[in-house]
C-alpha positions in Angstrom: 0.0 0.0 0.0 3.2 2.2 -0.1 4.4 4.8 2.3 0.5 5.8 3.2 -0.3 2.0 4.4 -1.9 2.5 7.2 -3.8 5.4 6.2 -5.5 3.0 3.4 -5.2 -0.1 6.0 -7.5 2.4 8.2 -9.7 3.4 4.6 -10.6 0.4 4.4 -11.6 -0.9 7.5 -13.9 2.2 6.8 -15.0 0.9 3.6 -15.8 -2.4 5.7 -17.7 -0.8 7.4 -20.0 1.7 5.4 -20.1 -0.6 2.4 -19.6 -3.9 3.6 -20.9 -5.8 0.4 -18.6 -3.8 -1.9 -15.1 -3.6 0.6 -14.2 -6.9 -1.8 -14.9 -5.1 -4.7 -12.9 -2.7 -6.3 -12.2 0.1 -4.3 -9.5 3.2 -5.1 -8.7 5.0 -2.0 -7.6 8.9 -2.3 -5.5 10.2 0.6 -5.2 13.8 -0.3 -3.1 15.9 2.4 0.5 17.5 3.2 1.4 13.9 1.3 -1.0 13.1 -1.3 -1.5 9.2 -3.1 -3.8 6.9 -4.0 -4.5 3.2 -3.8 -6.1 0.7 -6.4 -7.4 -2.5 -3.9 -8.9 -5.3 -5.5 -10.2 -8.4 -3.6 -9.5 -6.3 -0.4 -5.5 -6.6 -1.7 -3.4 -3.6 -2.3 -2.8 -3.8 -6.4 -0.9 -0.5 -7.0 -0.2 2.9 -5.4 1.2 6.1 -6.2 3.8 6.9 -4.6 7.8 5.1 -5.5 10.9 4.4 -3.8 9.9 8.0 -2.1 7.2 9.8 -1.2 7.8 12.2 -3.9 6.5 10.2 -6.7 3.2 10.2 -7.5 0.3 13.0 -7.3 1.1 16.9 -6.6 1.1 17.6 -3.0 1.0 20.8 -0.6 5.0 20.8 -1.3 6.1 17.7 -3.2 6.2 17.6 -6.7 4.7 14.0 -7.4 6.0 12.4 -10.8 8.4 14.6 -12.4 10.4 14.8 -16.0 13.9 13.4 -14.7 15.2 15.7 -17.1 14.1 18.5 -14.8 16.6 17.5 -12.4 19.5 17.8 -14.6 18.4 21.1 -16.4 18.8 22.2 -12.8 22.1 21.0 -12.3 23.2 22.1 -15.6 21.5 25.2 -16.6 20.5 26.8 -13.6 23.3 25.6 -11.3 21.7 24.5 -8.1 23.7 22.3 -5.9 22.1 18.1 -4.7 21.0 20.3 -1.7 19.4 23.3 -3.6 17.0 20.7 -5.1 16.9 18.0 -2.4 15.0 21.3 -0.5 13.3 22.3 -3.5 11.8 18.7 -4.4 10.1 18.2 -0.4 9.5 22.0 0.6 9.0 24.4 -2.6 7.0 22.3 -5.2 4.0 21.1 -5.1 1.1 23.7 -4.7 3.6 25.9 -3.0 6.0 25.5 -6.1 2.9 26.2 -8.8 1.1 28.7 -6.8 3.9 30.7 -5.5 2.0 31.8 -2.5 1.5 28.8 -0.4 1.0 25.0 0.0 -2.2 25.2 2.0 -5.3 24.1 0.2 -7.5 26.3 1.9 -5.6 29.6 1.6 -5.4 28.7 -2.0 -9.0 28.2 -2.6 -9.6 31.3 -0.8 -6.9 33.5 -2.2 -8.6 33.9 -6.1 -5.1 35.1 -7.7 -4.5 33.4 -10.7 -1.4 31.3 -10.1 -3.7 30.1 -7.0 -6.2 28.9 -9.1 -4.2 27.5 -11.6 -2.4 25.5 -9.0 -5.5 24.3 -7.8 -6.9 23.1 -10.9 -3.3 21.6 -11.7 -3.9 19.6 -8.3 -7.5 18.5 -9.1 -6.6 17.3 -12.4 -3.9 15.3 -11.4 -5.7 13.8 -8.8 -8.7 13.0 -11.3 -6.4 11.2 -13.7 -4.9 9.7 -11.2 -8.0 7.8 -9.5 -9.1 7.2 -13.4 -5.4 5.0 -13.5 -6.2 3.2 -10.7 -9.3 2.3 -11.9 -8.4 0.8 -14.8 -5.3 -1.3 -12.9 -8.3 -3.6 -11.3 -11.0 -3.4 -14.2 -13.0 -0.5 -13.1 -14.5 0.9 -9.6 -17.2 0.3 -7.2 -15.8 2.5 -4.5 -14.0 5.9 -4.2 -13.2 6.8 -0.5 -11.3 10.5 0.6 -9.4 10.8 3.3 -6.7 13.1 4.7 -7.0 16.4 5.8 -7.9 17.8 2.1 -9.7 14.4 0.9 -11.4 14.9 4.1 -12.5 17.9 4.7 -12.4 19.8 1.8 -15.6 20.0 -0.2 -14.8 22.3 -3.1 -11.7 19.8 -3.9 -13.7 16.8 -3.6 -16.8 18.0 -6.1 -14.3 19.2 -8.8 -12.3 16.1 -9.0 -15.7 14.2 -9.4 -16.6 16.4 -11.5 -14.0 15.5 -14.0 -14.3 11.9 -13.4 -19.1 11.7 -13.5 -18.1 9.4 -17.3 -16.9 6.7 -14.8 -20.5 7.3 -12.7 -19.1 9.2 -9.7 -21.4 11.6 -9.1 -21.4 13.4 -5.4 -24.5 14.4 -3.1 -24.2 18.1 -3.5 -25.6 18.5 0.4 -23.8 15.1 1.8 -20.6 16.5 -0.2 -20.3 20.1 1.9 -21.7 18.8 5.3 -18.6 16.3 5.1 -21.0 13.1 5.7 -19.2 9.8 5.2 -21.4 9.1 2.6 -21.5 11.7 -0.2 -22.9 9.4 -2.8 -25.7 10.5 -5.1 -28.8 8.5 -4.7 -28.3 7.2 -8.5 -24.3 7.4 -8.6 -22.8 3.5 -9.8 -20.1 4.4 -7.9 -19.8 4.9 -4.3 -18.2 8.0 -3.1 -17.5 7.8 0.9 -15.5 10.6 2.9 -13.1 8.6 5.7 -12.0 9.7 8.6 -8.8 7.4 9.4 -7.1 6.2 12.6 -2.9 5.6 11.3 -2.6 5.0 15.3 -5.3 2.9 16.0 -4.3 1.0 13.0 -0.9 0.9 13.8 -1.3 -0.7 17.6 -4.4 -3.2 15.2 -1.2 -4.7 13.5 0.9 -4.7 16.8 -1.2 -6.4 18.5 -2.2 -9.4 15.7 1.3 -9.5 14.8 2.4 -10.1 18.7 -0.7 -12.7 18.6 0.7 -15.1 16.2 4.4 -15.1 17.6 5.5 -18.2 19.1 5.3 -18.9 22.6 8.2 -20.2 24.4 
């Protein structure tokens, strides 16, 4: 489930719970925060994720690039000049919606700000993420479930209707009053697709595994 494991293991015990006929179906979990990825879970097994050997791979975050041109790395080295530190900082603290708005990595202050690098940083953000979830559908034949989670995926509204906007042709299609009240389930009454908002537990899920992992180790 890559580096945001426990924040789908948690999704999904969600899922499990809100949808229990469909938690074996096929289910793509968006965590959408500081760190932004997604999850394609098939059969209740993880099938592919975002992020890579880091958690910079992947979707655009609040200051993480997500998937990059390599090439971008060494037109930095070569023709601007900056140093393995001068992008090491610039890959985890200035990209991102920081990098594309220029103002700020906060998703809020964004959508509130109206200045047109905002906006375009946010629309950058919500079609990647859009895209995204549509590639992760297709890795396990299509989707039953779409859950949110993390503190954009969660509580953000605005974010949340325009990437489902841009993904109704695969039949997500949000509860306009469910969607802003942040209810768990923000499904339309006629939507295909289930669309459910999840608040996760990462420590409650964490001492979950402790404990069944402590469980099944040998006695002496």
């Amino acid at each position: 489930m890559g580096f945001h494991g426990l924040a789908f293991a948690s999704g999904m015990t969600r899922v499990a719970e809100l949808a229990p006929m469909l938690a074996k179906e096929r289910v793509v979990l968006a965590h959408l925060g500081g760190g932004s990825s997604l999850c394609a879970i098939r059969g209740g097994v993880s099938i592919n994720t975002t992020m890579g050997m880091t958690p910079l791979d992947g979707l655009a975050m609040t200051t993480r690039p997500g998937s990059l041109d390599p090439g971008v790395v060494v037109h930095l080295q070569r023709t601007v000049g900056m140093s393995d530190e001068e992008i090491d900082h610039l890959l985890w603290r200035d990209s991102g919606l920081r990098g594309m708005s220029g103002e700020s990595g906060d998703m809020p202050r964004l959508l509130a700000s109206g200045t047109p690098s905002a906006r375009r940083a946010v629309a950058v953000y919500v079609t990647l993420a859009a895209q995204g979830i549509a590639a992760m559908a297709a890795c396990v034949g299509g989707i039953d479930v779409l859950g949110f989670s993390g503190g954009i995926g969660q509580n953000s509204g605005i974010v949340r209707a325009r990437i489902c906007e841009q993904l109704a042709w695969m039949g997500i299609r949000l509860d306009p009053l469910a969607n802003s009240a942040n209810r768990m389930d923000a499904t339309a009454g006629d939507a295909p697709v289930r669309t459910l908002i999840l608040p996760i537990d990462e420590e409650h899920e964490m001492a979950r595994e402790t404990m069944q992992w402590l469980s099944q180790r040998p006695t002496r």
